[in-house]
N, C-alpha and C positions, 0 to 999 in steps of 0.2 A: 344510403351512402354515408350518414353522420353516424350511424352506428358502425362502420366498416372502419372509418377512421378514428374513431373512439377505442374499438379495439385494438388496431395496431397501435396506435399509442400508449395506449395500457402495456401489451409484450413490446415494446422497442423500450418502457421505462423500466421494466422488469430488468427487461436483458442489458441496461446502461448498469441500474444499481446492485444486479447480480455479481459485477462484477467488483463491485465496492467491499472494501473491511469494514466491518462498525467500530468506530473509535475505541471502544471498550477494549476490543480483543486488543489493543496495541499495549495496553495498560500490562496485560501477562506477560511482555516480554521481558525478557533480561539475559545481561549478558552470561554465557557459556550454556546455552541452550542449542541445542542442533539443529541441520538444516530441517530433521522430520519434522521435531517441535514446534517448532516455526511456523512450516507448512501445516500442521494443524490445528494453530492459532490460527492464522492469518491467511492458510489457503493458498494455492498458486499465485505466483507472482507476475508482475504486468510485463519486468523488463529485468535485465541484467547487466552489469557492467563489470569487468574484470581487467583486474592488475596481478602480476607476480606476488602469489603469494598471499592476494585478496580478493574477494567477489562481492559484491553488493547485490542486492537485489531491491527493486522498488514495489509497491502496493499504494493506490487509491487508497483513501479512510477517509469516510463519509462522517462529516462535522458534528457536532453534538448538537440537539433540534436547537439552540437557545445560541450559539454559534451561528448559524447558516447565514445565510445571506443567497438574496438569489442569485449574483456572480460566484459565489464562492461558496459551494454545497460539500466540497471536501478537500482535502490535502495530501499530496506525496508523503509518502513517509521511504525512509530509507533503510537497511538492515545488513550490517555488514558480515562476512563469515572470516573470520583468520584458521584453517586447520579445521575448516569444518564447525567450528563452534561463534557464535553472536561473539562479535569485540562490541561493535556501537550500534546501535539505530539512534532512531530520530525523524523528526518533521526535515521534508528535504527543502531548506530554506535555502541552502549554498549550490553553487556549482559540481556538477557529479565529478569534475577532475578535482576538488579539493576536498570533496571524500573519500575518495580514490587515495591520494596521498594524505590524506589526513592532515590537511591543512584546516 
């Protein structure tokens, strides 16, 4: 039985941090890059928010080992599109409506 749950915990922590960016790849990004280039830095994205004219999308990014903490193993990051092309990212520290408008 202790080997049963040793293994699903093993694939349930696979399949949390499968879903995670490694910090690094956030570092490639910059502005006027496209949505493919993006996505193949950083991968499908968790979620999306959209305004007239703007779309954000967010991604998990798992901490740097010397960063981590055990409540806080990674960070939102945010990545905006104007026309298709990166205007801003960034760590999502603010409110998604004052990204959004670019407050």
């Amino acid at each position: 039985m202790k080997h049963h749950l040793a293994l699903l915990s093993t694939i349930l922590l696979a399949a949390l941090l499968g879903a995670c960016v490694h910090g690094d790849n956030v570092e490639r990004l910059h502005a006027g890059m496209s949505r493919d280039q993006v996505q193949a830095v950083l991968g499908p994205s968790e979620s999306s928010a959209y305004s007239p004219g703007k779309d954000c999308s967010y991604y998990t990014v798992l901490k740097d080992f010397w960063q981590r903490t055990p409540w806080t193993m990674s960070d939102r990051y945010y990545v905006c599109f104007i026309d298709g092309k990166v205007e801003t990212f960034g760590r999502a520290d603010q409110s998604s409506a004052a990204q959004m408008t670019g407050q």
